[in-house]
VEXDREN-2710 file (C-alpha; in Angstrom, 1 decimal):
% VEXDREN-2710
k/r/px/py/pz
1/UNK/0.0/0.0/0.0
2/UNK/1.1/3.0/-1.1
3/UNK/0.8/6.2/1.7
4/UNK/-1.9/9.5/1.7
5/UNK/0.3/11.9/0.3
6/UNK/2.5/9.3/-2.4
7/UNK/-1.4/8.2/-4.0
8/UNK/-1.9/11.8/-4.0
9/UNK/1.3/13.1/-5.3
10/UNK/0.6/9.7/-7.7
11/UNK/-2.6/10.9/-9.1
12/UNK/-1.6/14.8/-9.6
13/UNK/1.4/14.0/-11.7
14/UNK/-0.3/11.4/-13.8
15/UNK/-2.6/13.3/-14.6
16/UNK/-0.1/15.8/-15.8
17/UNK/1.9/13.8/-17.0
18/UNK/-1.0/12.3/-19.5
19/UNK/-1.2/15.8/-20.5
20/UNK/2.2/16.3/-21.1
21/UNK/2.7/12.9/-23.1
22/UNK/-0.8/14.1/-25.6
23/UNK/0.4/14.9/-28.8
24/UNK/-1.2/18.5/-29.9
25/UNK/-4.1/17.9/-32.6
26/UNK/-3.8/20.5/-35.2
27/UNK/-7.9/19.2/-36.1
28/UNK/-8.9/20.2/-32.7
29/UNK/-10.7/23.0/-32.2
30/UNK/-13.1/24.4/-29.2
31/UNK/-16.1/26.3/-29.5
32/UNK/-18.5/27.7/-26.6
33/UNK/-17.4/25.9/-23.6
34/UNK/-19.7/23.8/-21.7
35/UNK/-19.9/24.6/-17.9
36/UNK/-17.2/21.9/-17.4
37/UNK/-14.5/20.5/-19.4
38/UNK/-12.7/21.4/-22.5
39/UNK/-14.6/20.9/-25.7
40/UNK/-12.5/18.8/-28.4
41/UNK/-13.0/17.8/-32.2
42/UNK/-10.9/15.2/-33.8
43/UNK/-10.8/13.2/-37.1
44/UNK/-9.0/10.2/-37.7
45/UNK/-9.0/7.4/-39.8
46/UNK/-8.6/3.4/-39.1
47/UNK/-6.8/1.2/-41.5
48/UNK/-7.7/-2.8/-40.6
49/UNK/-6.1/-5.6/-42.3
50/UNK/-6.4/-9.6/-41.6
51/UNK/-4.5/-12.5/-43.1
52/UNK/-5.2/-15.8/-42.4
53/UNK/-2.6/-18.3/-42.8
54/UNK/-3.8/-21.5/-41.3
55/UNK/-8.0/-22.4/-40.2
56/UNK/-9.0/-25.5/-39.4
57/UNK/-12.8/-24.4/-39.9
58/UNK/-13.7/-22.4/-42.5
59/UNK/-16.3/-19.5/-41.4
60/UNK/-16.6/-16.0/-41.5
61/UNK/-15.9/-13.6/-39.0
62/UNK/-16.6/-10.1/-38.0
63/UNK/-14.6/-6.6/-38.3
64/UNK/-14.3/-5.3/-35.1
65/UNK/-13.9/-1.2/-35.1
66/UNK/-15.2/1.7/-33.4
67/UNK/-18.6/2.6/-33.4
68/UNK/-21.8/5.3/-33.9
69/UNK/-21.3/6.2/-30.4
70/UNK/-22.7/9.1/-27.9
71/UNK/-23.1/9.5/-24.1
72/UNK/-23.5/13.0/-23.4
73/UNK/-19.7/13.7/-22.9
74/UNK/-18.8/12.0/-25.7
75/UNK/-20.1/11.7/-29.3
76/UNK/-18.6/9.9/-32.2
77/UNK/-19.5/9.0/-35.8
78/UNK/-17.8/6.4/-37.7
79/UNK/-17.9/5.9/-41.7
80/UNK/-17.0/2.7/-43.5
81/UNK/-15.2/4.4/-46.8
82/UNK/-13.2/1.7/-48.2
83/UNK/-13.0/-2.5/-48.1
84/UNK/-12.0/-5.1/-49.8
85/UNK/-10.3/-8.7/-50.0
86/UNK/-12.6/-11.5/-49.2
87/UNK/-14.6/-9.3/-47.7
88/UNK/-18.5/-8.2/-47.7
89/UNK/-21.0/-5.7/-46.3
90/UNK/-24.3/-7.8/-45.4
91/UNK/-27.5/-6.6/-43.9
92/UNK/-29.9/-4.0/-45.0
93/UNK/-29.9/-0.3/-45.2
94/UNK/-29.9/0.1/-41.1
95/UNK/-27.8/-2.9/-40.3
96/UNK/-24.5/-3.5/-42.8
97/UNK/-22.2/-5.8/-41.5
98/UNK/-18.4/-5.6/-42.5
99/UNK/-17.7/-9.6/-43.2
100/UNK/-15.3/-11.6/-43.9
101/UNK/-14.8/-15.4/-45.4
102/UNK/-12.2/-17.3/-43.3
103/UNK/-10.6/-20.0/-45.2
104/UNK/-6.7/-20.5/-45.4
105/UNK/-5.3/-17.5/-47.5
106/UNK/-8.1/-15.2/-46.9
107/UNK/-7.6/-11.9/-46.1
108/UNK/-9.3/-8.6/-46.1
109/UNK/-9.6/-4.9/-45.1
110/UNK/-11.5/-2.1/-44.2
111/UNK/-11.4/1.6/-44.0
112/UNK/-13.0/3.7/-41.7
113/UNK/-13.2/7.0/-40.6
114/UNK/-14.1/8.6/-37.3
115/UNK/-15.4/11.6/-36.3
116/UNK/-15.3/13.1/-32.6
117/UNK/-16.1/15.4/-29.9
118/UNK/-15.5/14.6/-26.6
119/UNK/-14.9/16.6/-23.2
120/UNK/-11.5/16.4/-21.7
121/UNK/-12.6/16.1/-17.9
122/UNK/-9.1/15.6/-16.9
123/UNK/-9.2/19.1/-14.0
124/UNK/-12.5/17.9/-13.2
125/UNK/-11.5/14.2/-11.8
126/UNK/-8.1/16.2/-10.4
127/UNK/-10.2/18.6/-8.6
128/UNK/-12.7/15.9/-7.1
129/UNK/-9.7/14.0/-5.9
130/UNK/-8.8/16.9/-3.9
131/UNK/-11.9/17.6/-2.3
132/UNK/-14.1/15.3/-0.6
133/UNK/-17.5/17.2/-0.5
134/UNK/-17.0/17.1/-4.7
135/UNK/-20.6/17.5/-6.1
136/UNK/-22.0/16.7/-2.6
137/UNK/-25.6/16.3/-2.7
138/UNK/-26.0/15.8/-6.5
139/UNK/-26.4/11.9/-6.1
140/UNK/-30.5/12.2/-6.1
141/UNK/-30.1/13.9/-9.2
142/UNK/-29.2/10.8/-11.0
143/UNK/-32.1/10.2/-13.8
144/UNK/-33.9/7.1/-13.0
145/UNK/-33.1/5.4/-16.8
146/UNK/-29.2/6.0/-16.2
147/UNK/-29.4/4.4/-12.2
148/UNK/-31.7/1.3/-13.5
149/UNK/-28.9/0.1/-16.0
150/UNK/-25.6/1.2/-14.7
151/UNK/-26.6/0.1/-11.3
152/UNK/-26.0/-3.3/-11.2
153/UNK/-25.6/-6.1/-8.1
154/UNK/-21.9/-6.8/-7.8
155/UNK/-20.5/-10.0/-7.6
156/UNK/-20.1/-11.5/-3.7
157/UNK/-16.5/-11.6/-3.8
158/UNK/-16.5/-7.9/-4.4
159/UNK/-18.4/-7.3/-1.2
160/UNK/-17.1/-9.6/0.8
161/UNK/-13.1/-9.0/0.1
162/UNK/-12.3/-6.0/-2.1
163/UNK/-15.1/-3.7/-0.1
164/UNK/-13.3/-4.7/3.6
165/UNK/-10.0/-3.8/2.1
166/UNK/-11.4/-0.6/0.2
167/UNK/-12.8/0.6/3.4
168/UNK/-9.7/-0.2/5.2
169/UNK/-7.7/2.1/2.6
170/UNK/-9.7/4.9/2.7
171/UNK/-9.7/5.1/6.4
172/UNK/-5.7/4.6/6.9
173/UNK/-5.9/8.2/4.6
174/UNK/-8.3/9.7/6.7
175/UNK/-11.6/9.3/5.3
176/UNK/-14.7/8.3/6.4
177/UNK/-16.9/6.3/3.5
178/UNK/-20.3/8.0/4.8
179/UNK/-18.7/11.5/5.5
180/UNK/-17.2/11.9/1.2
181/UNK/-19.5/12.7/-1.9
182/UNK/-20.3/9.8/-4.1
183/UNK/-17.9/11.3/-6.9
184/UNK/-14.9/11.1/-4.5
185/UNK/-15.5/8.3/-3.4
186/UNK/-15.7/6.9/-7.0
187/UNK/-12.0/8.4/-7.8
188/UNK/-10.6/7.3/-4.6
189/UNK/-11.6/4.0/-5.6
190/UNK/-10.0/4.2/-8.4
191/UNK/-6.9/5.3/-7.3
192/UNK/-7.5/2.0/-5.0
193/UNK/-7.6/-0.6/-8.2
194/UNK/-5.3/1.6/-10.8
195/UNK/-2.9/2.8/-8.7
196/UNK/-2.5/1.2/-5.0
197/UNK/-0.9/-1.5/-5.6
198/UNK/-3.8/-3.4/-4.6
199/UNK/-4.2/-5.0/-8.0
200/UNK/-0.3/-5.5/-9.6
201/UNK/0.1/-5.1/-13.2
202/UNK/0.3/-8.4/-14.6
203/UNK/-0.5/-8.9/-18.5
204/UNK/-2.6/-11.9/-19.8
205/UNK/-3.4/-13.4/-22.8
206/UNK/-7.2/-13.7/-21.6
207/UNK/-9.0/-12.1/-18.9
208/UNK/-9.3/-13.6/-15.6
209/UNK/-12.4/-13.9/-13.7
210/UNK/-13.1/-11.9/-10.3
211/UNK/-11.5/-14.7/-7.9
212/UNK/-8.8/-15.1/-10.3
213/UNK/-8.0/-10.9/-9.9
214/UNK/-9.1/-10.5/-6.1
215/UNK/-7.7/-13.7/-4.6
216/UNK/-3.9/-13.2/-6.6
217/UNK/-4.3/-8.8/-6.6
218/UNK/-2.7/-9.3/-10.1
219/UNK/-4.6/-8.5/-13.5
220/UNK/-4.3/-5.8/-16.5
221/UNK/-6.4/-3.2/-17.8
222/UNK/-9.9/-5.1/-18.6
223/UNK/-9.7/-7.2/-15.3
224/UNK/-8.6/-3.7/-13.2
225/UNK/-11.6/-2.1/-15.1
226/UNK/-14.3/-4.9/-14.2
227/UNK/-13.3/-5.0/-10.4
228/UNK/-14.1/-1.1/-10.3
229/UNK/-17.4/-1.0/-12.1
230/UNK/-18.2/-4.2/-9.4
231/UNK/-17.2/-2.0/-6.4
232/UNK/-18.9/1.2/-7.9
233/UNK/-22.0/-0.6/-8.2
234/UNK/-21.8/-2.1/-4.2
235/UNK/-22.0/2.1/-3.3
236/UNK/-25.0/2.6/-5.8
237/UNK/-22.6/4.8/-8.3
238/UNK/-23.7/4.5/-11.6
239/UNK/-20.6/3.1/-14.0
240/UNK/-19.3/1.0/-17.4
241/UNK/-17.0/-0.2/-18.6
242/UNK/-15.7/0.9/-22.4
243/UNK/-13.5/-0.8/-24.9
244/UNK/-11.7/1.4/-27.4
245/UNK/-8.5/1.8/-29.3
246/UNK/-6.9/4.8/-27.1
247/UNK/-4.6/7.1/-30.1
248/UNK/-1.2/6.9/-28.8
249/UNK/1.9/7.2/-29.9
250/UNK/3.2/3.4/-30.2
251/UNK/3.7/0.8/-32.2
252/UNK/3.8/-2.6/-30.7
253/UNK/2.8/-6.5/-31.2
254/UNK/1.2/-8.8/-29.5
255/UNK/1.2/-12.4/-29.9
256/UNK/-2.3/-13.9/-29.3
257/UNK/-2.1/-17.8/-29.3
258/UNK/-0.1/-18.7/-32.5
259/UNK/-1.1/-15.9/-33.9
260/UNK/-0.1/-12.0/-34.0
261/UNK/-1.1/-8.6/-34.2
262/UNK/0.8/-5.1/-35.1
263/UNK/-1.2/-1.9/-33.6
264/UNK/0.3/1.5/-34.7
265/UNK/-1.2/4.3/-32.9
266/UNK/-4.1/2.1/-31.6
267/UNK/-3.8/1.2/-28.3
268/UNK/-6.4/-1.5/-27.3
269/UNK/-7.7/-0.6/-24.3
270/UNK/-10.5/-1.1/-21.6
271/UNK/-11.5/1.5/-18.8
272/UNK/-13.6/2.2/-16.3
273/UNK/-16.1/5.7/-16.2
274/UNK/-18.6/7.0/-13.3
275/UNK/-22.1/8.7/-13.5
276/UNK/-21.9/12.4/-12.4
277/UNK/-25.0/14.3/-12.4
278/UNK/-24.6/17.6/-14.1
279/UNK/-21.5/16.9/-15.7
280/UNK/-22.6/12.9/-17.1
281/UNK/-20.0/10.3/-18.1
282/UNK/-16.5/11.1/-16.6
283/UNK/-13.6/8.5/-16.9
284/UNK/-11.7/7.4/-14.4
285/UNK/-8.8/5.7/-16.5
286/UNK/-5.3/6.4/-14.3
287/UNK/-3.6/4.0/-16.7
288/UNK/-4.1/5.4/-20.3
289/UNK/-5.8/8.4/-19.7
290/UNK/-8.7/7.2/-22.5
291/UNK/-11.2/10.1/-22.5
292/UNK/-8.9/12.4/-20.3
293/UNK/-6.4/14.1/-22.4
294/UNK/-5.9/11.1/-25.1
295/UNK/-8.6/10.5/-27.3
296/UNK/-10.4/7.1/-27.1
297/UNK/-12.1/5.5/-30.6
298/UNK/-14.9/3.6/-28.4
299/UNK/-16.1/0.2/-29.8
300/UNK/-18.5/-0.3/-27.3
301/UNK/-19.9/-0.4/-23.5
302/UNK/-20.2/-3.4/-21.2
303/UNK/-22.0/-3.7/-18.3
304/UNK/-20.8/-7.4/-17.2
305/UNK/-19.7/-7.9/-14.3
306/UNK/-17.8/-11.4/-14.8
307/UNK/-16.3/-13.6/-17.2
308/UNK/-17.0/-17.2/-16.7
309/UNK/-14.3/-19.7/-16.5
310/UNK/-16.3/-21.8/-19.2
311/UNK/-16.5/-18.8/-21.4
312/UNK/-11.9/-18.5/-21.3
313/UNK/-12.3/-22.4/-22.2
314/UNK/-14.2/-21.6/-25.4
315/UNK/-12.3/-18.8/-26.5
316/UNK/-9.3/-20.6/-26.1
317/UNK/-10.9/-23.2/-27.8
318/UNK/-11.4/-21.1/-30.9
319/UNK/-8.6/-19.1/-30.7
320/UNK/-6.7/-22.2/-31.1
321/UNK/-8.5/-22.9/-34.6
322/UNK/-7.0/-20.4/-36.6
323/UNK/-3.6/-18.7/-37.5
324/UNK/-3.5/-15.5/-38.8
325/UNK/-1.7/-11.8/-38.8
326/UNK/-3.7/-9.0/-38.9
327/UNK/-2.7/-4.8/-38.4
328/UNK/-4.6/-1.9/-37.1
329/UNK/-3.5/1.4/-37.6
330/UNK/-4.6/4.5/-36.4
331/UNK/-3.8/8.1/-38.2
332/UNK/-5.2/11.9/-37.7
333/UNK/-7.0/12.4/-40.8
334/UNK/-3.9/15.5/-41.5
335/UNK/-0.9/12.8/-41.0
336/UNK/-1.9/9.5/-43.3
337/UNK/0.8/8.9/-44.9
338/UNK/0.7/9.1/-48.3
339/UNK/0.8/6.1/-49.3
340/UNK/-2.4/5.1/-47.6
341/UNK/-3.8/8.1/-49.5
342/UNK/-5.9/6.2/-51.6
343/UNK/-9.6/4.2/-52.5
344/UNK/-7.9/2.0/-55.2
345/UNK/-8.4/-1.3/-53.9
346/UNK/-6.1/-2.9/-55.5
347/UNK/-3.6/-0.7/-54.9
348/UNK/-4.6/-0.6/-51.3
349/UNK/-4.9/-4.3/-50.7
350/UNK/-0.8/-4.3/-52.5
351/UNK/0.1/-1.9/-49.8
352/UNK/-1.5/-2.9/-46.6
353/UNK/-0.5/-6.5/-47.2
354/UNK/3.0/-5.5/-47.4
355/UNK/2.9/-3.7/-44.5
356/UNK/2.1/-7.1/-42.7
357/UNK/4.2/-9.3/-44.9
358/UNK/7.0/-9.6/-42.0
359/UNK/4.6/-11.1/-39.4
360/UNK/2.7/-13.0/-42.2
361/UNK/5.6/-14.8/-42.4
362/UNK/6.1/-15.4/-39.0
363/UNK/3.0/-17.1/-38.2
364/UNK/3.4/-19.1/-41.3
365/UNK/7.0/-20.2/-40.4
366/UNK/5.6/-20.9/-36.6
367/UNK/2.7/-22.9/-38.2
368/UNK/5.0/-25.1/-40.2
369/UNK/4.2/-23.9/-43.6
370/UNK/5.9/-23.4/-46.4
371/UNK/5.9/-19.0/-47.5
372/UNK/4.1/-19.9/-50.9
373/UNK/1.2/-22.1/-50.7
374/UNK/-2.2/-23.4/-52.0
375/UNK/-5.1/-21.5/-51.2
376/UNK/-8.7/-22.1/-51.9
377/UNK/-10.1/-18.8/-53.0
378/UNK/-13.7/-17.7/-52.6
379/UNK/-15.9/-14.8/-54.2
380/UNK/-19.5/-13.4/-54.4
381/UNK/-20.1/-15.9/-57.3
382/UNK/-17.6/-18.8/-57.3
383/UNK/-15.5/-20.8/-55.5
384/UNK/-12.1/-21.6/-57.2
385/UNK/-8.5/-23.1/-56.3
386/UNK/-5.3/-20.6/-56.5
387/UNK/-1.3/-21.1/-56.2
388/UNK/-0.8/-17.8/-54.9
389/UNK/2.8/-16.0/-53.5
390/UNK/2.7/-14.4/-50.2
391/UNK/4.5/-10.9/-51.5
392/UNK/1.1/-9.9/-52.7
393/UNK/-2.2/-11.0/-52.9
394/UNK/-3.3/-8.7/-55.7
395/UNK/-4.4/-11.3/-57.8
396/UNK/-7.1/-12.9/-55.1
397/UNK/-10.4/-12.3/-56.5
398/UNK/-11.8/-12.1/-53.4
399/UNK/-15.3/-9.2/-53.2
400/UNK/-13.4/-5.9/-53.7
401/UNK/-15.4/-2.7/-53.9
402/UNK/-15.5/1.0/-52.4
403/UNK/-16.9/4.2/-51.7
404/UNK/-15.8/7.6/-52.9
405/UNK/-15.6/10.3/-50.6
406/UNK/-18.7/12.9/-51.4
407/UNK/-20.8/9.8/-52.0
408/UNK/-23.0/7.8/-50.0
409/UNK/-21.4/6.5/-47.0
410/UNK/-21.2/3.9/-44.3
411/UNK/-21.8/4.9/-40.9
412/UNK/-20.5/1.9/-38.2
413/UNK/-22.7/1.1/-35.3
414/UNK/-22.5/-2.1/-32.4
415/UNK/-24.8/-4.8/-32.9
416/UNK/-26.0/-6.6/-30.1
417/UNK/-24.1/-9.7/-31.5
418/UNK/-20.2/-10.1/-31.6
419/UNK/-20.7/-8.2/-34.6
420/UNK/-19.8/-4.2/-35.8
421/UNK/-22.8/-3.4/-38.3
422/UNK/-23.3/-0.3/-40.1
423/UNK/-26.1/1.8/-41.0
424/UNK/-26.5/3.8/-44.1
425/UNK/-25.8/7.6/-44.2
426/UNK/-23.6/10.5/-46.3
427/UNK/-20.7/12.4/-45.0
428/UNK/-22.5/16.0/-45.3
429/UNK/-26.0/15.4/-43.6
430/UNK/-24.4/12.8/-40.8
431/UNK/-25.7/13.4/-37.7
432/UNK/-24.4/12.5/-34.2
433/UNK/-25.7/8.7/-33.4
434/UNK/-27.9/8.2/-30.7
435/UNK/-26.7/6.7/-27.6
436/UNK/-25.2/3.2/-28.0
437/UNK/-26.3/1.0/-25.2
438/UNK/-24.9/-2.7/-26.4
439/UNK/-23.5/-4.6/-23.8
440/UNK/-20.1/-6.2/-24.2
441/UNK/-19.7/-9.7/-22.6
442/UNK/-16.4/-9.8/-23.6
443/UNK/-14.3/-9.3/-26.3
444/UNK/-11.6/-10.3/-28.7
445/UNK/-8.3/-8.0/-29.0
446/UNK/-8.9/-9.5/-33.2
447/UNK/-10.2/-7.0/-34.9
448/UNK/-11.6/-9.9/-36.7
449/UNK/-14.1/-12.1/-34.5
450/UNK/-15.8/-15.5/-34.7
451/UNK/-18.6/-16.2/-35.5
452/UNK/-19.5/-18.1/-32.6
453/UNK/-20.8/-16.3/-29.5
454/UNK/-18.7/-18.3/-27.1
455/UNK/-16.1/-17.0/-28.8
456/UNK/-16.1/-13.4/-28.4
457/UNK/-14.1/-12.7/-25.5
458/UNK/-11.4/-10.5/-24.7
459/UNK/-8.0/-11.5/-25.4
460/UNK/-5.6/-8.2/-24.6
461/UNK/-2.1/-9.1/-23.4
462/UNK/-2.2/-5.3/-23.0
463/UNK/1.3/-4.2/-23.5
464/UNK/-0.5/-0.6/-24.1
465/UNK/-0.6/-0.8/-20.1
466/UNK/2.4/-2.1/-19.0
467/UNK/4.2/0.4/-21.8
468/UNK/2.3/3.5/-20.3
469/UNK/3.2/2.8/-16.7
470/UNK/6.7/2.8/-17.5
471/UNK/6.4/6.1/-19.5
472/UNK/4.7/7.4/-16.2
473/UNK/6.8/6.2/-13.8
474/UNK/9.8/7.5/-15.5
475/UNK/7.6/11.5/-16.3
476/UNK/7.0/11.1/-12.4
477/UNK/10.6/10.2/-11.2
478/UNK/11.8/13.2/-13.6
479/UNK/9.0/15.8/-12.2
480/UNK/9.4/15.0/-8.9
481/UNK/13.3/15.4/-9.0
482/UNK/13.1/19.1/-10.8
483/UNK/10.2/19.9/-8.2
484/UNK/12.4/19.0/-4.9
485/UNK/15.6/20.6/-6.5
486/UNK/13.6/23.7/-7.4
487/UNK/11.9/23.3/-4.0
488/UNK/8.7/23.5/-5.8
489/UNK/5.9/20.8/-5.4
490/UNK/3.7/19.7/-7.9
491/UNK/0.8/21.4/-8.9
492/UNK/-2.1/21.4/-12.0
493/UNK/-1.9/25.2/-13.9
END
C-alpha cells in the first residue's frame, strides 16, 4: 500500500503527466465551452487488415472497429469508406455488417473514418480527488433510466473482500466512506484498483475472472476495469466499462495464441467511467488516460460484471482454430501517410498487405508452412482453387469494392451480437448517433471475430498498459526530481 500523500502526489502527476505525453491535434478546435470541461473535435481514420494463414474451420468472421457512439460527454460517428479482400457488407440499409470469409489464404480490409467530440474532464476528476464534499448532494439527481442500468448487483467476492479492504484504505488516509461525496469516493476508488498497488500489473493473454484478480491482486487493464465497475455498483454509483483503441503514440505486437497482431497508434484498451449528475459520463482511466487528455475510438460499453471460466475455455478453444496476422493502424485524418492516401483497392490491398508481410511470415513459419502455398479462393459468385505467393495478394479475386468520398457512406454502429454493423448515411448530412447502449460480454483483441458467441471474448495481453506505466513512472521520477531541486511541489496550472 502506497501512503496518503505518495497516492496523492501519484494521481496529480499522472494526470499531468497524461497531459504532457498528448500529442497536440492541429484538427482540434473548441467552441463555446460547456460549464465543465474542454470541448475537443478530432478526425481520424482506421486502416484494418487480416490475413489468415492457417484455419481448421472455414467460417466467417466479423470486423471489429469503433462505433456510432454518444453519451453526453462523448459523441462519435464512424464511416466505412473503403473494403476489400474477401470481404463483404451484409445486412440492409440500417444494419450492414463488415464480413469476412475465413478460409486458409483469406484476407481482407477495411477503411473507416471517425469523427469526434469529446470533453477532456481531466481538471474535473483532479479537482474531485482533492476535495471530498466534490458534487456533494447531486447523487439524487441521477435520472432514474441512467441508475436502473448502470446500477447493477456486484459480484459476492466484491463485497465480501475487495469492499473490507477498500474501506480499510480509505480510512488509513483519513476518510470516512459515509462522510465523502459519491464522486470522490468513486476516484478514490480508483486510485485503490489503478494505482495502490492493490491490483499488480500483470498482463494476460485472456482475462481472468473476479477470484482469479481479487484472490492473486494481479490482473491488466480489462480485469482492473471490471473489479471497479463491481465495487462502484456495491456504493450505488452509476458506471461501465468501455472498450476502445486509445490514439497513442506506439507501435507494438502482441502475440495472441499462435497468432499475431501489429497496432500503430491504436492502443487496445479497456477502462472504467462514473455517472456524475450535471457533468454525465467522466472517466476514471489512471492507466491510459482514455477520455482524459488522449482521445479514445470507443467500440462499445459493457456492463458485465464477470467472465466465466467456461466462457476462457471456449475462447481458447477457438482461438486455437486459426492462424493468422492482422494490423490496425490508427492516423489523424492531417498525418496519413501518403501512401495510404488512396480508394484503389487494388492498390490498397498491395500496400496494406505489405505492411504485414513480415509477421505474415512469422505465423506461417511458426505454423510449419511453407511461404508460398495453395489457397482455396472464394468470391461473391464462385469458389475456385489458386497457387498464390505471399508478397502480394493482388491477384485474389476475393469481393473488392468502395466508396468515394462525397458519395454515400457507411456509418458503423454495435450490434448486439459479436458483430460491428453499419447503418447507411452521407458524410454532409451525418448526424451525431444516438446513444449506443450494447452490452459487451467480452471481447476479442482481433479485430476480426468469430462467428460463434462463445467466442467473443477478450483477449488483450495489454502491453499498451504495462508500456504507459513505465512512461509514467519515469515523467514522475523526472518531475518529482526538478520539483524538490527547485523546491517547488507539484501542482495542476
Amino acid at each position: 500500500m502506497r501512503g496518503e500523500h505518495l497516492s496523492a502526489l501519484m494521481l496529480a502527476v499522472i494526470l499531468l503527466s497524461i497531459s504532457s505525453i498528448s500529442l497536440s491535434y492541429s484538427s482540434v478546435s473548441t467552441s463555446a465551452q460547456p460549464s465543465h470541461g474542454k470541448l475537443q473535435h478530432l478526425d481520424f481514420t482506421l486502416y484494418d487488415y487480416a490475413y489468415v494463414v492457417l484455419t481448421k474451420n472455414e467460417t466467417t468472421a466479423y470486423f471489429e472497429m469503433p462505433s456510432n457512439y454518444s453519451d453526453g460527454t462523448l459523441n462519435q460517428t464512424v464511416y466505412i469508406v473503403a473494403y476489400g479482400g474477401n470481404v463483404t457488407l451484409v445486412g440492409n440499409d440500417s444494419n450492414v455488417t463488415a464480413q469476412i470469409k475465413v478460409f486458409n489464404g483469406s484476407y481482407g480490409f477495411v477503411v473507416v473514418k471517425i469523427k469526434q467530440t469529446f470533453l477532456n474532464l481531466t481538471s474535473i476528476v483532479l479537482e474531485i480527488s482533492r476535495n471530498p464534499k466534490a458534487f456533494a448532494g447531486v447523487e439524487n439527481e441521477v435520472p432514474q433510466d441512467i441508475r436502473k442500468k448502470y446500477v447493477k448487483k456486484p459480484v459476492d467476492i466484491i463485497k465480501q473482500k475487495v469492499v473490507p479492504d477498500f474501506t480499510k484504505w480509505l480510512k488509513e488516509r483519513g476518510y470516512n466512506i459515509n462522510n465523502v461525496s459519491k464522486a470522490f469516493l468513486a476516484v478514490q476508488a480508483a486510485i485503490f484498483i489503478y494505482l495502490s498497488g492493490y491490483i499488480h500489473y500483470n498482463a494476460s493473454a485472456l482475462p481472468r475472472t473476479l477470484a482469479d484478480i481479487v484472490n492473486k491482486h494481479q490482473g491488466d487493464c480489462d480485469d482492473m476495469s471490471r473489479v471497479l465497475m463491481n465495487l462502484l455498483w456495491y456504493y450505488g454509483i452509476p458506471a461501465k466499462m468501455e472498450y476502445s483503441y486509445v490514439y497513442l503514440p506506439l507501435n507494438m505486437t502482441m502475440p495472441i495464441e499462435g497468432s499475431y497482431m501489429r497496432f500503430l497508434n491504436a492502443g487496445p484498451h479497456a477502462y472504467t467511467l462514473m455517472y456524475i449528475p450535471t457533468i454525465g459520463w467522466v472517466s476514471l482511466d489512471f492507466l491510459a488516460g482514455a477520455r482524459l487528455n488522449n482521445p479514445s475510438l470507443v467500440e462499445g460499453e459493457s456492463l458485465t460484471a464477470e467472465v466465466t471460466q467456461k466462457q476462457l475455455e471456449h475462447a481458447k478453444k477457438a482461438l486455437s482454430k486459426i492462424r493468422y496476422a492482422e494490423e490496425v493502424m490508427l492516423f489523424k485524418d492531417n498525418e496519413i501517410p501518403s501512401k495510404l492516401r488512396t480508394y484503389n483497392v487494388n492498390k490498397l490491398t498491395t500496400i496494406l498487405h505489405g505492411m504485414l508481410l513480415p509477421l505474415i511470415k512469422k505465423v506461417t513459419l511458426e505454423t510449419g508452412l511453407s511461404i508460398t502455398s495453395t489457397t482455396t479462393q472464394n468470391t461473391a459468385t464462385q469458389s475456385s482453387t489458386t497457387t498464390t505467393s505471399m508478397n502480394t495478394p493482388e491477384n485474389h479475386t476475393g469481393t473488392n469494392s468502395t466508396t468515394t468520398p462525397g458519395t454515400t457512406q457507411r456509418t458503423s454502429t454495435t450490434s448486439t451480437t459479436i458483430s460491428s454493423t453499419t447503418t447507411y448515411s452521407t458524410q454532409e448530412t451525418a448526424r451525431t448517433a444516438s446513444q449506443t447502449s450494447t452490452s459487451h460480454s467480452t471481447r476479442t483483441t482481433s479485430a476480426i471475430r468469430t462467428n460463434a458467441p462463445e467466442a467473443n471474448i477478450m483477449n488483450e495481453p495489454d502491453l499498451l498498459g504495462f508500456l504507459l506505466l513505465l512512461t509514467l513512472l519515469v515523467i514522475i521520477l523526472a518531475r518529482y526530481t526538478i520539483k524538490s531541486s527547485s523546491g517547488g511541489s507539484a501542482n495542476t496550472s
